[in-house]
NUTILUM-521105 format. One line per 4 residues: number of its first residue (from 0); their letters; for each residue x, y, z of N, C-alpha, C. Coordinates in Angstrom, 2 decimals. Layout:
<rs>
NUM	A	X Y Z X Y Z X Y Z | ... $
</rs>
This chain:
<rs>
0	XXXX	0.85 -1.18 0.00 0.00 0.00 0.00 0.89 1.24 0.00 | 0.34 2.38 -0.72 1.09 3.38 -0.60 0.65 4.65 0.21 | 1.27 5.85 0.52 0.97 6.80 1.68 -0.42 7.73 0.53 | -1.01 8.09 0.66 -2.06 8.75 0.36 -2.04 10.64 0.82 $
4	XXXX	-1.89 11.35 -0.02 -0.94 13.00 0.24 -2.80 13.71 0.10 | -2.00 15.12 0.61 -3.16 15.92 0.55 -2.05 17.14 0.82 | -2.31 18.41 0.21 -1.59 19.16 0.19 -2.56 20.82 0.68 | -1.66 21.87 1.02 -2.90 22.77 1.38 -1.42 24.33 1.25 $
8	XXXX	-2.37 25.27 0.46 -1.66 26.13 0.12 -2.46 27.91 0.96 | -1.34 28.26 1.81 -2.36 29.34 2.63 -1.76 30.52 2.85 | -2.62 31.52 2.18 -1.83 32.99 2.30 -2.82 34.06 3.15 | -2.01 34.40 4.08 -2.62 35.44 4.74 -2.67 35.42 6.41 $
12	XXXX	-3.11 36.16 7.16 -3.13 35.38 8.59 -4.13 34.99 9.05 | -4.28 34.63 9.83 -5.44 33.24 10.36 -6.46 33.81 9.97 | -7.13 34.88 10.30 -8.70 35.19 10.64 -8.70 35.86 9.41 | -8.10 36.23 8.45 -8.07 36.37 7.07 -7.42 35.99 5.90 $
16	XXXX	-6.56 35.09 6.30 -6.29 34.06 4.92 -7.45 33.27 4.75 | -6.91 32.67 3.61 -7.34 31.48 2.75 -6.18 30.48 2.56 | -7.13 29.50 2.12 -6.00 28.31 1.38 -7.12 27.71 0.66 | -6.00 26.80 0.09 -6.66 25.66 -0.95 -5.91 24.32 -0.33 $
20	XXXX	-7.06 23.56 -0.35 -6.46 22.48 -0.19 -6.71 21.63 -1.89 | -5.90 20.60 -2.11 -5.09 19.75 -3.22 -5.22 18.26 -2.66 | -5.77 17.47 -3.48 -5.66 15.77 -2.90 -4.61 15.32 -4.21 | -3.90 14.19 -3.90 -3.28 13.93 -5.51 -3.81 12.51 -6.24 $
24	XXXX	-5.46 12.69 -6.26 -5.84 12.14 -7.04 -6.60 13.22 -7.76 | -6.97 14.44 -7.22 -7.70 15.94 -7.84 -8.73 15.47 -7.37 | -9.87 15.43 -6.11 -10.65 14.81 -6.08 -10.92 16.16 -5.67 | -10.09 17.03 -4.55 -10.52 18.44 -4.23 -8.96 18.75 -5.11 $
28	XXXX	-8.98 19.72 -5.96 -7.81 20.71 -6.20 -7.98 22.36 -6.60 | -6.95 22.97 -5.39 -7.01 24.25 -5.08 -8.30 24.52 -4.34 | -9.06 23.20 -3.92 -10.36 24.01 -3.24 -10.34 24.86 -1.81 | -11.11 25.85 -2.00 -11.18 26.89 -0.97 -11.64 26.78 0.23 $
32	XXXX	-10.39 27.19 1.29 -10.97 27.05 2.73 -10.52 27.85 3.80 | -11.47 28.59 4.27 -11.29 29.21 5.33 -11.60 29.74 6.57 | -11.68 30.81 6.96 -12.41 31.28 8.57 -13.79 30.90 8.14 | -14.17 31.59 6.89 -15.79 32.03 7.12 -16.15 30.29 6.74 $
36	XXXX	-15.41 29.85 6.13 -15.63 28.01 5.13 -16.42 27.26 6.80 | -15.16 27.76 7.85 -15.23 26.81 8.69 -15.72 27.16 10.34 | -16.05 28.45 10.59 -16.30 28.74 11.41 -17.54 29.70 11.42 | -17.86 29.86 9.84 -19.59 30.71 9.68 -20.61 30.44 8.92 $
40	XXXX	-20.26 28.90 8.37 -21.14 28.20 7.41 -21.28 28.69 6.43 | -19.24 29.37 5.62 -19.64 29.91 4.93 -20.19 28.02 3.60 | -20.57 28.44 2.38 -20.94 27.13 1.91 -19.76 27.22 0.57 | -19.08 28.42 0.44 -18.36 28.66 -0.67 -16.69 27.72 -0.76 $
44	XXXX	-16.53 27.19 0.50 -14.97 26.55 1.03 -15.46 25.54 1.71 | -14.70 24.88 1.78 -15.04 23.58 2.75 -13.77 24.34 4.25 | -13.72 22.47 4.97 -13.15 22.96 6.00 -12.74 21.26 6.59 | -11.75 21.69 7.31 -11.59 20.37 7.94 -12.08 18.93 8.33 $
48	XXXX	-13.06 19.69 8.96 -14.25 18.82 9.52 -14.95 17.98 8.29 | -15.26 19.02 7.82 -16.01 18.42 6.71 -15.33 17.50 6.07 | -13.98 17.50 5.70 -13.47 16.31 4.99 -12.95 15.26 5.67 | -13.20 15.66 7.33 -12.83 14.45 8.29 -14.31 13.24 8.54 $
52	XXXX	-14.81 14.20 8.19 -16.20 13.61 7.91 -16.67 12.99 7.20 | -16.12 13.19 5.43 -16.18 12.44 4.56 -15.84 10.81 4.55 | -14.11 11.36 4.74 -13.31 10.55 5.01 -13.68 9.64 6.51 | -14.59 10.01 7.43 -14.91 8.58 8.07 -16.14 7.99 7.80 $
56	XXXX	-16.67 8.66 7.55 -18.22 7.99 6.25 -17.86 6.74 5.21 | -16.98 7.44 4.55 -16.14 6.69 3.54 -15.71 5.21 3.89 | -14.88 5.21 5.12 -13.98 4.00 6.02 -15.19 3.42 6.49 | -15.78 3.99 7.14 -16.76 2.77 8.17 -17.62 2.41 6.50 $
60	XXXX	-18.37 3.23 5.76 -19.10 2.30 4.95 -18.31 1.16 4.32 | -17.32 1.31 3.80 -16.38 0.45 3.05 -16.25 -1.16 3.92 | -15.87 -0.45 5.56 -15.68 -1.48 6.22 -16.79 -2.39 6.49 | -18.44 -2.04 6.98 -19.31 -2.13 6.91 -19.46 -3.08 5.77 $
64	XXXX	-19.14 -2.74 4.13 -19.15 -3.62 3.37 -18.87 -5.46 3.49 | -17.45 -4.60 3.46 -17.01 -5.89 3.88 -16.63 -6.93 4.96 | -17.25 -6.18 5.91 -17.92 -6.80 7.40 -19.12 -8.37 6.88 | -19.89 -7.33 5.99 -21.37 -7.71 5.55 -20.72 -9.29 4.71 $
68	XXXX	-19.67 -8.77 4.19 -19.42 -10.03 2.80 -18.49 -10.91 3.67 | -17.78 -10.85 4.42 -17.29 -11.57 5.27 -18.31 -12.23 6.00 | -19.01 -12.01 6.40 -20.27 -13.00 6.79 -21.18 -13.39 6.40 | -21.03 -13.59 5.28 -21.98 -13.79 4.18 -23.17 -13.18 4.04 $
72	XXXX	-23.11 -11.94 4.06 -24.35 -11.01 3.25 -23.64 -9.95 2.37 | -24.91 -9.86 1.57 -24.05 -9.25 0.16 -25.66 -8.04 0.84 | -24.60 -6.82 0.76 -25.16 -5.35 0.75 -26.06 -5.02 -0.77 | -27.17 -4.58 -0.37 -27.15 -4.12 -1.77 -26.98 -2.67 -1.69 $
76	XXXX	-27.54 -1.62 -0.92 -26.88 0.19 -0.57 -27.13 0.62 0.83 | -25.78 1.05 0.95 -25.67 1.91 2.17 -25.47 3.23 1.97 | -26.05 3.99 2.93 -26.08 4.90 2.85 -25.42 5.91 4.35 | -24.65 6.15 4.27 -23.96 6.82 5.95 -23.57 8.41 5.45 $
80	XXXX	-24.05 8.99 6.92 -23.57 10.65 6.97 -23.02 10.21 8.43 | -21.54 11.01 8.24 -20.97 11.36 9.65 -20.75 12.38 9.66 | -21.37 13.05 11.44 -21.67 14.47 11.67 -19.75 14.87 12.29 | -19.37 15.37 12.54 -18.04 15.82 13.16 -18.75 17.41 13.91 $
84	XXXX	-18.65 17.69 15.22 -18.61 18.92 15.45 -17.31 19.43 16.60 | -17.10 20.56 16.27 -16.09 21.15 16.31 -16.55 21.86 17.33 | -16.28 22.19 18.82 -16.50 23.11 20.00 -15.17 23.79 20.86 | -15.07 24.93 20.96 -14.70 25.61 21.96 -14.24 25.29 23.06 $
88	XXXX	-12.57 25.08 23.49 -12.55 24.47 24.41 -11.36 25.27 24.98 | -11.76 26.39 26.36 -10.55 27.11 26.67 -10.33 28.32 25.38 | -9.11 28.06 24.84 -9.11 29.48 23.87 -8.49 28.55 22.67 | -8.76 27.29 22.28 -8.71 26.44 21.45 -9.96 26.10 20.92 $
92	XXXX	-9.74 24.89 20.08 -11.07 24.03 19.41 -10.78 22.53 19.77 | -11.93 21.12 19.86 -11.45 20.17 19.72 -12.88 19.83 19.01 | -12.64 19.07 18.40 -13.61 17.79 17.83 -13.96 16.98 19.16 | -15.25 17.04 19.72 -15.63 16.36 21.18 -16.78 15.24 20.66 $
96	XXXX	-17.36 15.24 19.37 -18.50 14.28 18.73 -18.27 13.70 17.18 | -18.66 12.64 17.03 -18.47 12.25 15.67 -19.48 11.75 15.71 | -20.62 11.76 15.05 -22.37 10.06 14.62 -21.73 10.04 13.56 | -22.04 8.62 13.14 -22.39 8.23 12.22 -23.41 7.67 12.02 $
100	XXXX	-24.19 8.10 11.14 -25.35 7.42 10.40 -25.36 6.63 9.49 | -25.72 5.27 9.61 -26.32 4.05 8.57 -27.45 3.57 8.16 | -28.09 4.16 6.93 -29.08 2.95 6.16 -28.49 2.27 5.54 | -29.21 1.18 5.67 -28.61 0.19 4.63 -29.73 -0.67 4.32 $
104	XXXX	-29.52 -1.82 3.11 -30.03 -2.72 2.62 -29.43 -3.55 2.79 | -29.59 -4.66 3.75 -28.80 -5.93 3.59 -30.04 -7.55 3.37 | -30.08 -7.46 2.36 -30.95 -8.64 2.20 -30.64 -10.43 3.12 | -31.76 -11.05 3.83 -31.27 -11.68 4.68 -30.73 -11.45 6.13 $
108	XXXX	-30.37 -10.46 6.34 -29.43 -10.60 7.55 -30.42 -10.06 8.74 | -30.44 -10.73 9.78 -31.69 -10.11 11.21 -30.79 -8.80 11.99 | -31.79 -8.27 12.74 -31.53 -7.01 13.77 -30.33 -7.06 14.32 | -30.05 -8.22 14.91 -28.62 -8.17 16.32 -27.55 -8.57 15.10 $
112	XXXX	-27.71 -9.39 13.89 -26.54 -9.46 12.99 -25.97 -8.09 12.72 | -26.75 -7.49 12.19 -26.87 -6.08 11.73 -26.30 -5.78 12.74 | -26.63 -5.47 13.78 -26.39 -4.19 14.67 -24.62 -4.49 14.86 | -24.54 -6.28 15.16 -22.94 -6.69 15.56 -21.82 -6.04 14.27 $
116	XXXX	-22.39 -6.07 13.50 -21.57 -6.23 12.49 -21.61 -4.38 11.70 | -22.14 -3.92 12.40 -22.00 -2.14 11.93 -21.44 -1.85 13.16 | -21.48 -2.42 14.67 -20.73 -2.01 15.68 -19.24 -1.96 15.65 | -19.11 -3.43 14.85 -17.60 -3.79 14.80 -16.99 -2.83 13.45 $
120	XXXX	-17.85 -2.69 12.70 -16.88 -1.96 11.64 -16.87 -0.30 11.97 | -17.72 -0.10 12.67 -17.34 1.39 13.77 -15.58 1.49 14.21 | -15.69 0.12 14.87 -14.35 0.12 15.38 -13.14 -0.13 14.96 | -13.37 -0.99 13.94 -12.63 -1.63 13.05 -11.87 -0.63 12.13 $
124	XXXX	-13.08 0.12 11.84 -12.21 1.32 10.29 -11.04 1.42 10.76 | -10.21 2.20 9.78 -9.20 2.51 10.25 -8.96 4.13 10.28 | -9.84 4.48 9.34 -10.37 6.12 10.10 -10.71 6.26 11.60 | -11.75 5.23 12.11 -12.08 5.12 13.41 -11.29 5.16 14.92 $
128	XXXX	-9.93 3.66 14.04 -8.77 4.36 15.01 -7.93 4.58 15.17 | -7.86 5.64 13.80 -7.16 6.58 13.91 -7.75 8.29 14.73 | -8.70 7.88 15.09 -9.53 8.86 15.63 -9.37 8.48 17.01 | -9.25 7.63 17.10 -9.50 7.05 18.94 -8.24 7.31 19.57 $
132	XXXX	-7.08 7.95 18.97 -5.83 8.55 19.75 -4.45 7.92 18.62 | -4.23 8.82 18.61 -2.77 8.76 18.01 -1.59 8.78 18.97 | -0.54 7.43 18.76 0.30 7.36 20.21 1.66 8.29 19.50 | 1.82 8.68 17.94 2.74 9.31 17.58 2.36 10.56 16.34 $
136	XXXX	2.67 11.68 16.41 2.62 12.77 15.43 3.64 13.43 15.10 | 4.21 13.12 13.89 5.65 13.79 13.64 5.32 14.76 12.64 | 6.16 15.18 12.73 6.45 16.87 11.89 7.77 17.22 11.14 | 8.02 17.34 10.20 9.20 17.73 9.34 8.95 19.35 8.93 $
140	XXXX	9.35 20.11 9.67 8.65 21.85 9.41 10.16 22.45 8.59 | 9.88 22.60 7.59 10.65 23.00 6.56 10.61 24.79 6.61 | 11.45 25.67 6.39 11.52 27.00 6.64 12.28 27.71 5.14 | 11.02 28.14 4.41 11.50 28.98 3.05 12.72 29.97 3.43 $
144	XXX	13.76 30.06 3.34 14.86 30.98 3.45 14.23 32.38 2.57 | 13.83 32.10 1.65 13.57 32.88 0.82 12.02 33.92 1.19 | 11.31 33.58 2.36 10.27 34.26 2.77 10.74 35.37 3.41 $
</rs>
């Protein structure tokens, strides 16, 4: 498997720059994000959250999938929104909630199957835990001479 990049380009200072963030498959490129993206609903930029959100929607359904096919049920559509909110904490921010929401179609399979098997791929993703604590965060902070 290979490392998966995301890149983010930002001019200005906090409460009035912008940036773009860049994925390198172009899935977002140069898209716009900032104070108002992420802290006033503006709808014109995205924002962190929002793509932390995607991105665990993404993992648990996937996993969910193949939770389902590993035990022999074949999905026919799921459907998941994960909420992320972002609160005030001291003179910082933290992410203190994540839902996720699941419909699904699983033909065959009863209530407590279901429920075991969307519990475990909650936990299982690897968005999930990577969310549940990181024991290492490194940093390589590079300094333009030329700024």
């Amino acid at each position: 498997m290979s490392d998966k990049t995301a890149s983010v380009h930002w001019e200005g200072s906090g409460k009035k720059g912008l940036g773009q963030i860049s994925t390198e498959t172009g899935a977002l490129q140069g898209y716009p994000y900032g104070l108002a993206s992420r802290f006033e609903d503006d709808r014109k930029g995205t924002n962190p959250e929002e793509i932390l959100a995607a991105a665990h929607a993404a993992c648990f359904t996937m996993a969910f999938s193949f939770a389902c096919d590993k035990a022999g049920f074949a999905t026919d559509a799921l459907d998941t929104q994960a909420s992320v909110r972002l609160v005030p904490e001291g003179e910082a921010f933290v992410i203190d909630r994540i839902t996720l929401t699941l419909k699904a179609s699983v033909p065959g399979i009863d209530e407590a199957r279901f429920q075991e098997i969307a519990a475990s791929a909650k936990r299982d993703c690897p968005v999930s835990k990577a969310l549940a604590g990181v024991a290492e965060i490194s940093l390589q902070a590079t300094l333009d001479a030329a700024a």
